[in-house]
N, C-alpha and C positions, 0 to 999 in steps of 0.2 A: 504494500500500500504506500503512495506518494506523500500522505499525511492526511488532514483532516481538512475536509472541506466544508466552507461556512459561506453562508447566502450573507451579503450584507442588507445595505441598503436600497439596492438597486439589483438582485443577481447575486451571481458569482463571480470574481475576477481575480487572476492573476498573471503572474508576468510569465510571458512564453515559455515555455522548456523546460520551465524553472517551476513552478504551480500549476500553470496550464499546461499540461500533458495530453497524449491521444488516452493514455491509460486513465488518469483522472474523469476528464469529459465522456470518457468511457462509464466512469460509475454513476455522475451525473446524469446523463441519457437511460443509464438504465433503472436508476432510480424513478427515474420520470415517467418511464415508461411501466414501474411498476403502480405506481401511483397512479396515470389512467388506466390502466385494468383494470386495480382493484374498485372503480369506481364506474366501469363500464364501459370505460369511453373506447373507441374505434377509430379514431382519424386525427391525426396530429400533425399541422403544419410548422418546416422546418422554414429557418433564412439567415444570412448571415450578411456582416457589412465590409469594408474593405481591408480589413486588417491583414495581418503576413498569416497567412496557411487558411484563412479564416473560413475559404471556398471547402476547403477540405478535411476542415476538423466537424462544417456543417455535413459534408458526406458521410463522414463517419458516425457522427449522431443520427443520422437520418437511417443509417443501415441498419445501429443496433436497434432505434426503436422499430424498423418493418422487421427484424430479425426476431424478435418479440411478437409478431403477430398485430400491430396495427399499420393500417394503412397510414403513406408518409406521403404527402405532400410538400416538396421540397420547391421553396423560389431560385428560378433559375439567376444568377449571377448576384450583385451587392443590390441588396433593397432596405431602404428605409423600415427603422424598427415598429413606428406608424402601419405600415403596410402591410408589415407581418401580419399586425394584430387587426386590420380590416379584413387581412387574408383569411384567418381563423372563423371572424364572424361570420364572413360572408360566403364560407362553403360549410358552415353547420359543423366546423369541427372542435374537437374535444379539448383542445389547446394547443399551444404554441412554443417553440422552442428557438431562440434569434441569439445566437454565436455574434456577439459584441461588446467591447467593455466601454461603449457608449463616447463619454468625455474622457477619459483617462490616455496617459501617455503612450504612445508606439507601441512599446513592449508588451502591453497588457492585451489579455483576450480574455471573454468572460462569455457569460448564460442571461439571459433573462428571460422565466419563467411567463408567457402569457394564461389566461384562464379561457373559457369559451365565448367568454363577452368579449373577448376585442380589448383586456388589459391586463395588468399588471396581475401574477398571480398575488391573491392574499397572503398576510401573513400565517395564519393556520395552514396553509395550502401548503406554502415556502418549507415549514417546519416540519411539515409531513415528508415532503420529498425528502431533507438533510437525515430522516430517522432510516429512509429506506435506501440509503446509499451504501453499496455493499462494498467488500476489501478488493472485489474485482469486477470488471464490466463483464456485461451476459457476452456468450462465446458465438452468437449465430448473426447474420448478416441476413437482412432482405435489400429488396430494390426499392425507392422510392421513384413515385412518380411525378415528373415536372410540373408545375402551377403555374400561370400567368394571370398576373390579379393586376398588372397597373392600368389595364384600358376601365377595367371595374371600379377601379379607387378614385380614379381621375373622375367617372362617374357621380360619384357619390359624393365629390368635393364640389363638384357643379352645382347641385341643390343646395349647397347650403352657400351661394354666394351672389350676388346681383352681377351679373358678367355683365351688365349693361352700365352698371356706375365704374365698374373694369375698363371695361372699352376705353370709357370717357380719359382716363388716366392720360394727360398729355405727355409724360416725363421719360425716363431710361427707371427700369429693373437692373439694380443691382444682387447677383447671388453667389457668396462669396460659400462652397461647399466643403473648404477646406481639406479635400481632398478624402470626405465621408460618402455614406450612403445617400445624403440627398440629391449629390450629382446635379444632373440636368434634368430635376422632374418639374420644375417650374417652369421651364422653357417648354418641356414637351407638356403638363398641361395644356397651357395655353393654347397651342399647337392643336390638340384634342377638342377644345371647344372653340377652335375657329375662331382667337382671339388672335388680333395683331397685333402684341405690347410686346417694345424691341426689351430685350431682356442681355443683358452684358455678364458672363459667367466667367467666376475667378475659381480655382483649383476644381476644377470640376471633372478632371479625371481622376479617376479611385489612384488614391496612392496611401500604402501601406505604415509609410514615412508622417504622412499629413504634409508635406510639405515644407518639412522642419520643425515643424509647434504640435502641442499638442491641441487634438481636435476638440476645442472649448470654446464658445463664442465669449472670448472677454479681450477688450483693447488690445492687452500685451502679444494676442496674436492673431491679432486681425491689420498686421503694419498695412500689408498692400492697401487693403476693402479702404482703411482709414486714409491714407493717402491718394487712393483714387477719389473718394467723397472732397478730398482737401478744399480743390478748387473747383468742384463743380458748380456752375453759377445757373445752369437751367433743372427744371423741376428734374427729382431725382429720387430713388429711394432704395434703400440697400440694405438686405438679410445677411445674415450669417448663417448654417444651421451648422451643426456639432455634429460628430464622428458618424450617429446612426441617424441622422436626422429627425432626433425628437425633440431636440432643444433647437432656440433659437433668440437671435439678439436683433438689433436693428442698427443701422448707422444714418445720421444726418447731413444734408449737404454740409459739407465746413468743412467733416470731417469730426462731426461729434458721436460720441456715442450714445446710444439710447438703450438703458440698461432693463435689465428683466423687469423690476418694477415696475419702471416705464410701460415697456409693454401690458403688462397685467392691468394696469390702471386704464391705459386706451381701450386695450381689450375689452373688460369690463362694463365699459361706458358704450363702446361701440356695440356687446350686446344689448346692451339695454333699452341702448335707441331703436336697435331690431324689432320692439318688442318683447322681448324675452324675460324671462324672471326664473328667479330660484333660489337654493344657498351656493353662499361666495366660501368655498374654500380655499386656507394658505394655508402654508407651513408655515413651522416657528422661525425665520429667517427672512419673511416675506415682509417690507415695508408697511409701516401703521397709515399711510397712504392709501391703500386699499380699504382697511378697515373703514377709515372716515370718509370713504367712497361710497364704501357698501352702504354702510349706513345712513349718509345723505340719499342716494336712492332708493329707499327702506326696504334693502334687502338684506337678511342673517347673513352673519358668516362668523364663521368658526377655523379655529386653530390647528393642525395637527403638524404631530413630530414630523421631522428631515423625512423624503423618501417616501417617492410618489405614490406606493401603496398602498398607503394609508385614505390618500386622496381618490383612486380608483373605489376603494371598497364607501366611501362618503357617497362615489357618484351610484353604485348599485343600489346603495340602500334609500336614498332620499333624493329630492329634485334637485339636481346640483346645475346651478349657472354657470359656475365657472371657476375651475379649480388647479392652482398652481406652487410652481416655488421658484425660488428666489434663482435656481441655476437655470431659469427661463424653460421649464417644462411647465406647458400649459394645455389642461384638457378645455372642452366646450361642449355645451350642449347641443345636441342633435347628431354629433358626431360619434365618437368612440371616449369610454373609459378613459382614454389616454393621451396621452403628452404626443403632440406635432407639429412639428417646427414649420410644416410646407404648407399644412393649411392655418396657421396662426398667422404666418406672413403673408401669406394673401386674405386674410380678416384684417391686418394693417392697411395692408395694401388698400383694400376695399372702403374702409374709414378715410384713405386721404384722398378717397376719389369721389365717396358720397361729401365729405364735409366741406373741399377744397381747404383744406387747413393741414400743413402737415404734422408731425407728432408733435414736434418741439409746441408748436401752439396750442394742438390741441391737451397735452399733458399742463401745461401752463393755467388754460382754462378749469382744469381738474384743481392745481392745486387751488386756484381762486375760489373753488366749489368749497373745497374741505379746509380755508385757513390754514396752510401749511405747505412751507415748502420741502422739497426731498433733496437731500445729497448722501450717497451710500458708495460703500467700496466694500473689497473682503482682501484679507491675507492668509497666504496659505502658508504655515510651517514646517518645516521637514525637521520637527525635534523629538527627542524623548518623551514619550504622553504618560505613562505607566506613569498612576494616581495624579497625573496632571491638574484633572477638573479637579478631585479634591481640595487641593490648593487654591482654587481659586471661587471656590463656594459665599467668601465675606468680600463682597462688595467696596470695592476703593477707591476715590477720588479719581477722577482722571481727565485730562485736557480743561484743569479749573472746573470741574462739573461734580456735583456733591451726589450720591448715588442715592437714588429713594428707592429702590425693593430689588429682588431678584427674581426671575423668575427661571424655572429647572422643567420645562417640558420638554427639553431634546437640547443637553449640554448644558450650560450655563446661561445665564444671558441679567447682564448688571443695566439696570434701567435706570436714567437719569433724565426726569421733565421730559422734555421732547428730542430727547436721545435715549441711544441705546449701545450696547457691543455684547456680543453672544460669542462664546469660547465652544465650538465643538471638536471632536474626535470624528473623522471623516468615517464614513460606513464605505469609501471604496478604494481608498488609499491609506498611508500610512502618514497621514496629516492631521497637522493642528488646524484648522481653521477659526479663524477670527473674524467675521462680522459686523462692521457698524454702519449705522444712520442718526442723522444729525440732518439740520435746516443750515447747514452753512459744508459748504467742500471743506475749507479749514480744521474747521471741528471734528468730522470724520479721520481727516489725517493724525489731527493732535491725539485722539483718541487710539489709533491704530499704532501711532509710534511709539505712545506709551504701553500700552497693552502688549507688543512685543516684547519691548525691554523688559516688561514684570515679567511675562514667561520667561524670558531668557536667565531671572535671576531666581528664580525658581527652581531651575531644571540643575540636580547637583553634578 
């Protein structure tokens, strides 16, 4: 046996050759595959995204589970983890199985579990598999059979969107894919519904590498997307989406960035004018922005811990509007349980064509809605964590800011007036992360500089 294998936050992940094994993903698959049996199921679609082997470690899972006796429906080449999981719903099968470790660095290859709705397996579901993982993969091999789901998906993204406020879009599509599964599915959309919006694409050949950075839609590697926005002077608007294409950022002409926040907050508002209502979920990381949004348009919304599963099993059980987090996974109504980066940017996209207003104004008009302005950042640490958070449970001064409460529903998080910083323990790396929000850029920095320095005098 390779070692012990543990689902995080998101999956299962690790670093190539080194944790991710054919022998490990071996006991994975066959775990998974004992776990639809035992439950009945019959049909389980396979996919994977552009990562090194990633074509072939998804063959290998795809064999053991027909090799078990269910039928495998395997996406032919890198597809979007989105797709997977319309794939699942939309041939009636039993669940999902998508070979990616999503945002994470080159090295890393992971699992993530879908259920038969079209998301995130649950956590009961996650824990069932991890008990049914044995010391070796099952010994038998079937065939699986090819699936072609994007003329169907591209379908399905059409009804939930006015292709005529689309049309109108005078400007350039920017889609910057990082060299992920999202590739070139915005151009061929379009394409599909006989829409003629020029569309300009940055890494949008799969590469394994990403193109040097790791596949994250945050400033530090997005240089190009950022420096082509720089000078753009005619209307413009510009996506990013992450490694498997379920996340996604946005960039402004200038050359500014428009953070996940950001997003969730247009989002939000943009369904709303749809029509639409329900409860507003975020995770513990996600800007008090939304909160005073939601609220202003008297819609609930509610909290839960890091790790979008939590926010799938919200949307199964109650009407949910619209449910995200702070690393720019955003699900929506009408749609799927889950996080998609290609149709969220075209729900942007569609907001700056119904309103003629682009983000930066209409997020502006938002904060004038709710009294409050937003400025947030995050730091990631590569330091020693064992009993980290304990240490930092009593709440301390920090950037001149006197702490009023803590609050502990997923890591730390020391609240000050209309600030905040939240200390967590990454679920898919071996990272400290640091979180803060503040109404002034200044303050989030002052806050984040200090906030290292304390962990770093912490750490013996």
């Amino acid at each position: 046996m390779d070692g012990d294998i543990r689902f995080g936050t998101d999956g299962w992940r690790g670093v190539i050759a080194k944790d991710f094994t054919f022998f490990n993903l071996g006991r994975v698959a066959t775990a998974y595959g004992h776990y639809l049996l035992e439950r009945g199921g019959k049909r389980v679609v396979v996919g994977h995204d552009t990562r090194f082997q990633a074509k072939v470690f998804a063959e290998e899972a795809a064999g053991i589970l027909a090799g078990m006796g269910l039928e495998v429906l395997l996406l032919p080449g890198p597809h979007p983890t989105p797709m997977l999981s319309f794939a699942v719903r939309h041939v009636g099968a039993d669940g999902g199985l998508m070979l990616t470790a999503s945002h994470n660095p080159p090295q890393y290859l992971g699992v993530k579990l879908k259920g038969p709705y079209g998301g995130s397996a649950l956590p009961e579901e996650v824990k069932r598999v991890e008990a049914l993982i044995p010391k070796r993969p099952a010994e038998g091999r079937g065939k699986p059979e090819a699936l072609e789901i994007r003329a169907a998906y591209y379908d399905h993204l059409k009804g939930l969107l006015d292709l005529e406020a689309l049309a109108r879009f005078p400007g350039l599509l920017y889609h910057d894919a990082m060299g992920g599964a999202g590739d070139s599915h915005l151009s061929a959309f379009f394409r599909h519904v006989g829409l003629n919006l020029e569309v300009r694409e940055l890494h949008n050949l799969p590469h394994p590498l990403f193109y040097g950075v790791n596949p994250e839609p945050l400033p530090k590697n997005l240089g190009t997307l950022l420096a082509l926005m720089g000078p753009e002077k005619s209307p413009s608007f510009a996506v990013a989406t992450d490694g498997d294409g379920d996340r996604m950022a946005a960039v402004l002409p200038g050359g500014v960035f428009f953070n996940p926040h950001q997003v969730f907050a247009v989002l939000l508002r943009h369904l709303h004018k749809k029509g639409l209502s329900g409860l507003v979920v975020k995770n513990f990381a996600v800007s008090w922005i939304v909160d005073r949004l939601a609220e202003g348009l008297g819609l609930p919304v509610r909290t839960t811990p890091i790790g979008f599963k939590w926010i799938t099993e919200a949307f199964l059980r109650e009407d949910v509007l619209i449910g995200g987090e702070e690393s720019g996974g955003i699900g929506v109504k009408g749609h799927l349980p889950e996080r998609d980066g290609l149709l969220n940017a075209l729900l942007l996209l569609e907001s700056v064509a119904q309103t003629g207003l682009d983000l930066a104004d209409q997020f502006k008009e938002i904060e004038g809605m709710v009294g409050l302005t937003h400025a947030y950042d995050r730091l990631d640490l590569a330091v020693p964590t064992a009993g980290l958070l304990e240490k930092l449970r009593e709440p301390r001064p920090l950037a001149g800011l006197s702490p009023a409460g803590l609050e502990d529903l997923d890591g730390v998080k020391w609240v000050y007036g209309e600030a905040w910083i939240l200390f967590r323990l990454s679920g898919t790396e071996p990272l400290l992360r640091i979180y803060a929000e503040a109404t002034e850029e200044k303050t989030v920095g002052a806050l984040l500089r200090e906030a290292e320095a304390l962990v770093r005098s912490l750490i013996p």
